[in-house]
C-alpha positions in Angstrom: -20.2 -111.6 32.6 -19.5 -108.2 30.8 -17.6 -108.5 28.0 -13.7 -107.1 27.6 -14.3 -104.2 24.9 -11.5 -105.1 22.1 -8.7 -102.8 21.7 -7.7 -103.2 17.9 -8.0 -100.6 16.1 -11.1 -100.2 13.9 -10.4 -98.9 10.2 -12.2 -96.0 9.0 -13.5 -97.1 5.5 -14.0 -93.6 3.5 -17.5 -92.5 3.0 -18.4 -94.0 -0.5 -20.2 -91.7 -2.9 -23.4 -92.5 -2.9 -22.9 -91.3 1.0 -21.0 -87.6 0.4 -19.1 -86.5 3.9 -20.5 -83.3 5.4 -17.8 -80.4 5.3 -18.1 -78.1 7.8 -17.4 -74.7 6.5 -16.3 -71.9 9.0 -17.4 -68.1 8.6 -14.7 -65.2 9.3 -15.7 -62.1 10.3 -13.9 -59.3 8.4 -13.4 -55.6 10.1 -15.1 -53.9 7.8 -13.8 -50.6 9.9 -10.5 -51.2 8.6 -11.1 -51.8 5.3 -13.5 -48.8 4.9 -10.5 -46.7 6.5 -7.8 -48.0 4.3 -9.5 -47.0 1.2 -10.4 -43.8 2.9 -6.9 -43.0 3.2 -6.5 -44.0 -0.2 -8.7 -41.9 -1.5 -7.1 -38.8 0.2 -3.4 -39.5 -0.7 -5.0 -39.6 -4.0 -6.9 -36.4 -3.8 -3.8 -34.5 -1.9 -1.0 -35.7 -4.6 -3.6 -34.5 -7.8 -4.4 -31.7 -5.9 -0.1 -30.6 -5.6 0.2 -31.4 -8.6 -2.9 -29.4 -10.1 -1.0 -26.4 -8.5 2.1 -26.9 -10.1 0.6 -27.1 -13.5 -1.7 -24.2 -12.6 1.1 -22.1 -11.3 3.3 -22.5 -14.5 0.4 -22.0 -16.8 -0.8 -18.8 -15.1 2.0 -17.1 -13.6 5.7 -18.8 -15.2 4.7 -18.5 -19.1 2.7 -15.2 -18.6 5.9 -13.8 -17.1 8.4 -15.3 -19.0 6.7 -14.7 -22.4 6.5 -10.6 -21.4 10.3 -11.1 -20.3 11.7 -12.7 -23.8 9.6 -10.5 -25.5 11.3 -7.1 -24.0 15.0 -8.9 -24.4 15.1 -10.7 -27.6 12.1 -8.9 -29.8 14.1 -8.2 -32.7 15.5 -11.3 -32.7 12.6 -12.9 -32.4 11.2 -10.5 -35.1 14.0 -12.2 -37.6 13.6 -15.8 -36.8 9.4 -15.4 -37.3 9.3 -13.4 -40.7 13.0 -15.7 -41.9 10.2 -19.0 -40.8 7.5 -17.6 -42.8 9.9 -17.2 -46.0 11.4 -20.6 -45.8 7.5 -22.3 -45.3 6.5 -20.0 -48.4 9.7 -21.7 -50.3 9.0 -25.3 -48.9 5.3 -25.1 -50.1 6.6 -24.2 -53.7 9.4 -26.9 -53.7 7.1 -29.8 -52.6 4.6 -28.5 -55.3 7.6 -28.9 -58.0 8.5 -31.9 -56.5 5.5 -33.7 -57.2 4.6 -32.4 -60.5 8.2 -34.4 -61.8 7.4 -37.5 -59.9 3.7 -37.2 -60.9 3.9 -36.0 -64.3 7.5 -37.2 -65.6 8.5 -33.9 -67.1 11.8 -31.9 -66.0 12.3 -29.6 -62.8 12.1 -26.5 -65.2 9.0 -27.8 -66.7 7.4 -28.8 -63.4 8.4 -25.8 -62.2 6.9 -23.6 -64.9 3.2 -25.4 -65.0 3.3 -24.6 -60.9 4.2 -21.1 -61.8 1.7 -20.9 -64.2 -1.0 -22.5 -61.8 -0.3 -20.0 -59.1 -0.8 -16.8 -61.7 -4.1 -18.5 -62.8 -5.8 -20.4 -60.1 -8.6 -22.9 -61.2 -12.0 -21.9 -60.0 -13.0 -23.8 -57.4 -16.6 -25.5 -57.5 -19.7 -24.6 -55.7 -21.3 -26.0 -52.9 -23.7 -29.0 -53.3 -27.1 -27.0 -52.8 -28.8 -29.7 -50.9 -32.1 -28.8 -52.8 -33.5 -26.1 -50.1 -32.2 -23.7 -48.5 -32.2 -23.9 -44.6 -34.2 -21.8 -42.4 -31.6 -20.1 -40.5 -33.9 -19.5 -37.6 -34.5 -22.8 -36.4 -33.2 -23.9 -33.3 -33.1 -27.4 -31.9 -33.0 -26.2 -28.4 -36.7 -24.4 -29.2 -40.2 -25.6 -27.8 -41.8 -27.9 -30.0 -44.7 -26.8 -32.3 -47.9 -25.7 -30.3 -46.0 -25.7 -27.0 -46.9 -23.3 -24.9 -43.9 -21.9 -22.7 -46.3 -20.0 -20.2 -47.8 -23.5 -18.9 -43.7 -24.8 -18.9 -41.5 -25.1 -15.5 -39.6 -22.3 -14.2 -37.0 -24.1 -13.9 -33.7 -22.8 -16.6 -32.5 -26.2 -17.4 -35.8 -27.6 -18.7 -35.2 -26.3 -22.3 -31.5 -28.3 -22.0 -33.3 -30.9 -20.6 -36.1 -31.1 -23.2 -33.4 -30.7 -26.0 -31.2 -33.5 -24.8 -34.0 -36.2 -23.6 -36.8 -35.2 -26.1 -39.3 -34.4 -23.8 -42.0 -32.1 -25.6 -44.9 -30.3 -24.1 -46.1 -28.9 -20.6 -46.2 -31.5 -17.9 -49.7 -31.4 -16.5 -50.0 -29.2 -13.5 -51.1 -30.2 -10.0 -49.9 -34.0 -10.5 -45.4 -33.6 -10.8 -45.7 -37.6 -11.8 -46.8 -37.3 -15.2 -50.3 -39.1 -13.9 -53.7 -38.2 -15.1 -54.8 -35.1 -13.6 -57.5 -36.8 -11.6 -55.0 -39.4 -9.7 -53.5 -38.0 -6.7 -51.2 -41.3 -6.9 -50.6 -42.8 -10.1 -49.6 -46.2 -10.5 -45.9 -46.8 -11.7 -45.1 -47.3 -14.9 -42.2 -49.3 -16.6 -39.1 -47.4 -16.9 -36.5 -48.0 -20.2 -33.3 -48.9 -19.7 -31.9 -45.5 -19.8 -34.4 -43.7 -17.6 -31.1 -44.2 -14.7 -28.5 -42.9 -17.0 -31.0 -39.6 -17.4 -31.7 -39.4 -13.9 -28.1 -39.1 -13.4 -27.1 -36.4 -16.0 -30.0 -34.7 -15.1 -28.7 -34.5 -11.5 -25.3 -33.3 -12.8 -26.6 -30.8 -14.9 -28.2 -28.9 -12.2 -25.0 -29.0 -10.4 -22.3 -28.8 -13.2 -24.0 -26.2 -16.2 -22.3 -23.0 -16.6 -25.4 -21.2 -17.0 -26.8 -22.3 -13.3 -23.0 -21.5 -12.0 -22.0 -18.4 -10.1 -18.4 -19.1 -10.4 -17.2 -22.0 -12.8 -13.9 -23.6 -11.3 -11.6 -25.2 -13.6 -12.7 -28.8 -11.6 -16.5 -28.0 -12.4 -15.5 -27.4 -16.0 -13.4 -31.0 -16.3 -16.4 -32.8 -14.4 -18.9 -31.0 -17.1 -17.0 -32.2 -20.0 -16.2 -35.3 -18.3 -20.0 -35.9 -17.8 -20.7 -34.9 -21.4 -18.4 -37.8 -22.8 -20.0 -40.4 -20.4 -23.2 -39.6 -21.5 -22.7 -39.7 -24.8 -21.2 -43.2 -24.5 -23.9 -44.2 -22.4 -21.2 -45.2 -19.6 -23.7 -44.7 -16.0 -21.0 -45.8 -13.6 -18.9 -42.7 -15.0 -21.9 -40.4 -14.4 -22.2 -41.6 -11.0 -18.5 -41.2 -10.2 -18.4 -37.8 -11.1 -22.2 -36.9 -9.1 -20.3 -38.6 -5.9 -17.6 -36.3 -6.5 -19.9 -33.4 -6.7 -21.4 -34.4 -3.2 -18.0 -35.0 -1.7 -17.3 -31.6 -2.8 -20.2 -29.7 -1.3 -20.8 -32.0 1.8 -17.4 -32.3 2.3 -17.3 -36.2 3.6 -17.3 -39.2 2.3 -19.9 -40.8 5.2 -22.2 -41.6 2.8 -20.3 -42.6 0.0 -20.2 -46.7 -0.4 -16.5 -48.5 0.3 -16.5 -50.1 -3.6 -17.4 -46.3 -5.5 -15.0 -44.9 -3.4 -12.6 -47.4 -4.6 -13.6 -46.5 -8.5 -12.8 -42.9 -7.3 -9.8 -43.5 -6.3 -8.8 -45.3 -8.9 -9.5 -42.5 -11.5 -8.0 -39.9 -9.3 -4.7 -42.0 -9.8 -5.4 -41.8 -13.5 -6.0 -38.4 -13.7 -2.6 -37.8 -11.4 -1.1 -39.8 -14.1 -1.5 -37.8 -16.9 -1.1 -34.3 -14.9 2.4 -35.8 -14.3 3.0 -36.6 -17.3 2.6 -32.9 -18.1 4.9 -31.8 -15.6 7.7 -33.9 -17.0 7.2 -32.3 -20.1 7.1 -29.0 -18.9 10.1 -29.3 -16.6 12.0 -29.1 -19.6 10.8 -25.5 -20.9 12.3 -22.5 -20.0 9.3 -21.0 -18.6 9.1 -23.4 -15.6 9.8 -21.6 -12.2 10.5 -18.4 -13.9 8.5 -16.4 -11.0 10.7 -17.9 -8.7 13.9 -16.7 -10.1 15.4 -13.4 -8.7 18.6 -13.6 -11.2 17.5 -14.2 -15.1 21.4 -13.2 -16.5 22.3 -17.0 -16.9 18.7 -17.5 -18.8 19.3 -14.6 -21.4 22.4 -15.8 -22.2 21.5 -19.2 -22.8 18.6 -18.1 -25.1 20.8 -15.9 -26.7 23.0 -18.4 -28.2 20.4 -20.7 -28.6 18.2 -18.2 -30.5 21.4 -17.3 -32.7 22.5 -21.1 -33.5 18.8 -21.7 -34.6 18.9 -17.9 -36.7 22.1 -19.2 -38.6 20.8 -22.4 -39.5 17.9 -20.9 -40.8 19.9 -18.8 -42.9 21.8 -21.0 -44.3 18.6 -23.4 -45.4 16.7 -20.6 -46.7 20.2 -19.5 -49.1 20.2 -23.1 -50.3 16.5 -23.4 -51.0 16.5 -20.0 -52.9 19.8 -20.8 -55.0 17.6 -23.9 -56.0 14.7 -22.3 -57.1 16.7 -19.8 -58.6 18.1 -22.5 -61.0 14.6 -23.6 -61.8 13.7 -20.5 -63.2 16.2 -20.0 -65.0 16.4 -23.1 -66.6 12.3 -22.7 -67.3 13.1 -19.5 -69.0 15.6 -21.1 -71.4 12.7 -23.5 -72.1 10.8 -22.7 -75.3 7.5 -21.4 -75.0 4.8 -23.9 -75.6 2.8 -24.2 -78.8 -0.3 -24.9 -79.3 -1.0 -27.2 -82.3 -3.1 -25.9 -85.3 -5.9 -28.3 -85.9 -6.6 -29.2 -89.2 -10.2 -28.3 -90.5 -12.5 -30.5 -91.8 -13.1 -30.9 -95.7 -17.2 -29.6 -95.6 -18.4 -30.5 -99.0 -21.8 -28.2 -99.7 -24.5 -29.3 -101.9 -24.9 -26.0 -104.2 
């Protein structure tokens, strides 16, 4: 007879932990089209905003100040004449104030006292001391970017950059001919050797040298001239991921694609693009405020002239009026340093020199 199967329930005891339960973990596939093209288009809103606003800063520093400097100039030069020389007399008058000034703080004498010893230091300067001689004198023909003793450059590359090259990495003498590996000659394939550490970080400022250095440049662009100091500074601090940034860059520039660029550098491009726009905006705020800024756009300057005008004369009459005060103060010190009785010098008493004879 086959037996009823029971119907209560059975309790699930949990697995005990000598027994661990087997998660099942489940793989998502992510579209890495999408992602790829959202950083993409990151990268171009990037490159269009720093590119506007390249322009901007380019357009006031090349045509707005050029103009509007030749435009003040032919308005307001005699004013302008006035408020430079009526600077130069009150810096002349500051310099000899603060000099005073610190004589009587330093020294503890009087303003006419102070004021005469600064006088007096001005009609006979102190000689100033010579230069350490370092114990040679140097040979004013070396040059570190020269060949190395015994070099020959008939057997060196034709290639310009190899004396910048040799300079910076400290290469000396001809690599052997015939074998471009550095191999002995009779090896047509030398075995590898061990790199150092920095062999990539060379590798990659070599690569931008060739591309960036104004001496292998028919036209320097102001871009190639910020990626060349840029690549300087990253080189110097030893920083590789910079240098490889910038050599993207210069591939994205002459290919013009990103194909072959990987999604995560394209991400560290972007994100000093945004830093770079950062800072260019920041220059436009400040130069928003100058009078300069969209000069070539303006067809009516009459509201601008006057503005400077007053401006120009405000700034004149405050000058005047500081310069007056400062002179009626030094003109007290002097006279009160010519009331002053000259200075003595005390007689020193000889010595009683008793002779034998």
């Amino acid at each position: 007879m086959q037996r009823r199967a029971s119907k209560r329930k059975i309790k699930e005891h949990p697995p005990s932990k000598a027994q661990p339960a087997n998660h099942c973990r489940a793989l998502m596939l992510a579209d890495g089209a999408a992602i790829r093209k959202k950083i993409k288009q990151d990268y171009e809103k990037a490159l269009r905003d720093l590119d506007q606003s390249r322009q901007q800063l380019d357009q006031f520093h090349q045509t707005d100040l050029p103009q509007f400097t030749r435009w003040l100039n032919a308005q307001f030069g005699a004013l302008l004449t006035e408020l430079r020389e009526l600077s130069q007399k009150i810096a002349a008058d500051e310099e000899l104030v603060d000099a005073v000034e610190f004589e009587v703080r330093f020294g503890g004498d009087s303003y006419a006292r102070a004021y005469r010893r600064v006088m007096k230091l001005r009609e006979n300067p102190e000689p100033s001391a010579p230069p350490p001689n370092p114990g040679g004198e140097p040979n004013e023909d070396w040059d570190p970017f020269d060949a190395q003793p015994g070099s020959s450059n008939a057997d060196r590359d034709t290639d310009p950059t190899d004396d910048f090259f040799d300079a910076i990495f400290g290469e000396s003498g001809p690599r052997p001919r015939g074998n471009p590996h550095g191999g002995a000659p009779g090896e047509l394939f030398p075995r590898p050797r061990s790199q150092p550490p920095a062999s990539r970080l060379k590798e990659l400022y070599r690569a931008l040298v060739r591309r960036l250095h104004p001496d292998t440049q028919q036209q320097m662009t102001p871009q190639k001239t910020e990626w060349w100091h840029q690549a300087q500074a990253a080189y110097e601090a030893g920083d590789e991921g910079q240098l490889e940034i910038i050599l993207t860059l210069c591939e994205i520039g002459e290919t013009g694609t990103t194909a072959h660029t990987s999604a995560s550098l394209l991400q560290r491009i972007t994100a000093q693009l945004k830093s770079s726009l950062r800072e260019i905006k920041r220059q436009l705020a400040e130069r928003r405020s100058d009078p300069a800024w969209g000069f070539s756009r303006q067809s009516d300057h009459s509201l601008l002239a006057v503005r400077l005008r007053n401006a120009m004369m405000s700034d004149l009459a405050k000058m005047r009026e500081l310069w007056r005060e400062t002179q009626e103060m030094i003109a007290e010190w002097k006279a009160a340093a010519e009331r002053l009785r000259p200075p003595r010098g005390r007689k020193r008493r000889q010595p009683d020199v008793e002779f034998p004879f």
